[in-house]
C-alpha positions in Angstrom: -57.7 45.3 -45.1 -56.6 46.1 -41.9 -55.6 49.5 -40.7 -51.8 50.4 -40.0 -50.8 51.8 -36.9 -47.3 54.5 -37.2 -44.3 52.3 -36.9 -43.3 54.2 -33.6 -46.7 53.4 -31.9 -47.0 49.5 -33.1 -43.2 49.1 -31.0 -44.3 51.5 -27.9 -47.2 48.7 -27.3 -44.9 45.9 -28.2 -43.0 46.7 -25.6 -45.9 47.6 -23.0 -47.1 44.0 -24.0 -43.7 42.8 -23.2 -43.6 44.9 -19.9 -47.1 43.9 -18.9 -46.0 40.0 -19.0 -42.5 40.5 -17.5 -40.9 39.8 -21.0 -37.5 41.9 -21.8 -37.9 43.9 -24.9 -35.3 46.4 -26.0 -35.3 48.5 -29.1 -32.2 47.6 -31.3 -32.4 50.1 -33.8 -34.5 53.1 -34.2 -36.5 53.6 -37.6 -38.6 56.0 -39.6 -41.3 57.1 -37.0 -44.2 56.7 -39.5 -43.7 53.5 -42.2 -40.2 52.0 -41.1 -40.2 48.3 -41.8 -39.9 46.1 -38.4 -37.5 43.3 -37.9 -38.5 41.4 -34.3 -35.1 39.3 -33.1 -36.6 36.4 -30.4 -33.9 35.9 -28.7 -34.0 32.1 -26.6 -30.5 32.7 -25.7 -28.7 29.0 -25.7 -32.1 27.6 -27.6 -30.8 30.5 -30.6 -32.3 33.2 -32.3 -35.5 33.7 -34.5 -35.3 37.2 -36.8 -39.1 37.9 -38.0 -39.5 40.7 -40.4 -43.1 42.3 -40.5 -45.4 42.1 -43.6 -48.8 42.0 -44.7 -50.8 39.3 -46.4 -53.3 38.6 -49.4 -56.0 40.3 -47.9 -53.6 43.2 -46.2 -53.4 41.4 -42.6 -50.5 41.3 -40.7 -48.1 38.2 -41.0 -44.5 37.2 -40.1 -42.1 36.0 -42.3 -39.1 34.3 -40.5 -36.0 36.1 -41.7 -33.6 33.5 -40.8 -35.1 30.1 -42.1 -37.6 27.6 -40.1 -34.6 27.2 -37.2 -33.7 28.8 -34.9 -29.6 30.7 -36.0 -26.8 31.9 -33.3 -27.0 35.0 -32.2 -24.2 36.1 -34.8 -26.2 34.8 -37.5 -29.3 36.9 -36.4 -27.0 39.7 -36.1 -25.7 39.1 -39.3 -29.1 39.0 -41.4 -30.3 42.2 -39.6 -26.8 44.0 -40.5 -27.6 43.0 -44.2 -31.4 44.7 -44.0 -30.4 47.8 -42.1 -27.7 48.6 -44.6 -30.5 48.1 -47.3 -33.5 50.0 -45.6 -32.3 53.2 -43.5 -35.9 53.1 -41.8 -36.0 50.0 -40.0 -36.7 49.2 -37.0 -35.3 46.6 -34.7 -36.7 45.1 -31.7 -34.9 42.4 -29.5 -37.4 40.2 -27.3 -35.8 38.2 -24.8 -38.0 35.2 -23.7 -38.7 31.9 -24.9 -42.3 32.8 -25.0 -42.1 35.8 -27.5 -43.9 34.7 -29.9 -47.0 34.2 -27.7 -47.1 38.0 -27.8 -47.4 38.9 -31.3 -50.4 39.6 -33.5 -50.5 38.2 -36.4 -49.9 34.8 -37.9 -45.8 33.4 -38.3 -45.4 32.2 -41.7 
């Protein structure tokens, strides 16, 4: 099993990542410092959205589950779906990435 870094930490070096390789990255929605869940929106602008919710594998690594099907959904669609989880989970976290090469920048496999 793989260690957990604090919520708050694992989206600071996100967005250094992001900084470092001149990607956009802008924090949506602010959650519980320590364990809030994290939602990822990849935003492609006219090439749609992508909403990828963190979780953890068999063996406790860390995986990506895309939140908003195999496609990718409009951006009110994206918007939509992360509406629904923040009204269920008070903690989460929300970070928009802005580049059609976000996913390049993410540990973890996408499911």
């Amino acid at each position: 099993m793989e260690p957990r870094l604090r919520s708050g930490i694992w989206i600071q070096a996100l967005i250094r990542r992001c900084d470092g390789a001149a990607v956009s990255a802008y924090v949506l929605r602010k959650g519980d410092a320590d364990s809030g869940a994290i939602l990822l929106k990849l935003n492609r602008r006219a090439a749609g959205c992508t909403v990828l919710a963190q979780a953890r594998g068999e063996a406790g690594e860390l995986v990506w589950l895309r939140g908003t099907g195999s496609e990718p959904v409009d951006e009110a669609a994206a918007d939509a779906y992360i509406a629904r989880q923040a009204g269920r989970d008070p903690d989460l976290w929300v970070l928009e990435i802005d580049a059609a090469a976000g996913e390049a920048l993410l540990d973890g496999k996408i499911l």
